[in-house]
C-alpha positions in Angstrom: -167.6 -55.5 -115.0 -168.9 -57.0 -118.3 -165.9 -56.5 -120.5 -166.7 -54.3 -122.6 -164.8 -51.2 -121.9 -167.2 -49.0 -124.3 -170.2 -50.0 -122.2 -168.9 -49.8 -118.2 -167.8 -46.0 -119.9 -171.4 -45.4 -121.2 -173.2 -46.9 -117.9 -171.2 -44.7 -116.0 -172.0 -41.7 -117.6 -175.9 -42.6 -117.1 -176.1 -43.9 -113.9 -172.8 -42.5 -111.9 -174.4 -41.9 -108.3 -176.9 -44.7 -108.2 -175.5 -46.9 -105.6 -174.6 -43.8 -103.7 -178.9 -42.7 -103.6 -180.5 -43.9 -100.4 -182.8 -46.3 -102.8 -179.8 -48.1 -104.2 -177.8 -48.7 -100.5 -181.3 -50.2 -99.5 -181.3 -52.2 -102.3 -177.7 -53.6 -102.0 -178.8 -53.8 -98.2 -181.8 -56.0 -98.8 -180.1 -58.3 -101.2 -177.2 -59.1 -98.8 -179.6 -59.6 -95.8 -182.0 -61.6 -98.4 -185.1 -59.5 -97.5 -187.4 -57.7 -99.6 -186.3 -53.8 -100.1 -188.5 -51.3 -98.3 -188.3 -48.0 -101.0 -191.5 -46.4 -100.1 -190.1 -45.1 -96.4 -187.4 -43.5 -98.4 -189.5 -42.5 -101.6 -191.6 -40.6 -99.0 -189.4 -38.8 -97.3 -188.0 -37.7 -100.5 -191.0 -36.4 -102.0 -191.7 -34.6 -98.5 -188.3 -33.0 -98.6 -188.6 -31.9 -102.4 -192.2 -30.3 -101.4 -190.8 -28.1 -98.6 -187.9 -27.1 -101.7 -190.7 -26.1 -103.6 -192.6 -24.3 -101.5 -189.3 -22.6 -99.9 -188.7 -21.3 -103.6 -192.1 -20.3 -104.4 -192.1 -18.7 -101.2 -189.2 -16.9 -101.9 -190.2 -15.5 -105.6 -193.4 -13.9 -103.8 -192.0 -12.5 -100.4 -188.8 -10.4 -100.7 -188.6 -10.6 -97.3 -187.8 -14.1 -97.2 -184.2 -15.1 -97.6 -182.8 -17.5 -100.0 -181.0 -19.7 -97.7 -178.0 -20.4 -100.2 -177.2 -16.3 -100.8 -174.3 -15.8 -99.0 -174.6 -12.6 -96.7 
């Protein structure tokens, strides 16, 4: 990529899923169709989806009668 064989190891290591996130195929997306990315769609639905994680969890910690949906049965 740049040539330097230390530094495609150590940009790896930092950023290994980026261009597999949802904001990095819109941004590849956007460049090739020469448009300006549209992020906030996604960073909103992301936030939305990490709020109803949250809540699921706290849920969870206060009502034992609420099942943790990755416990096997």
């Amino acid at each position: 990529m740049d040539g330097y064989n230390e530094m495609g190891i150590l940009s790896g290591q930092f950023y290994p899923d980026w261009f597999d996130m949802p904001e990095g195929k819109e941004g590849g997306a956007a460049f090739m169709e020469k448009r300006r990315p549209r992020f906030w769609p996604l960073r909103i639905s992301e936030a939305q989806k990490r709020r109803e994680f949250c809540d699921e969890y706290e849920a969870s910690r206060t009502d034992p009668d609420v099942k943790d949906k990755t416990s096997k049965p």
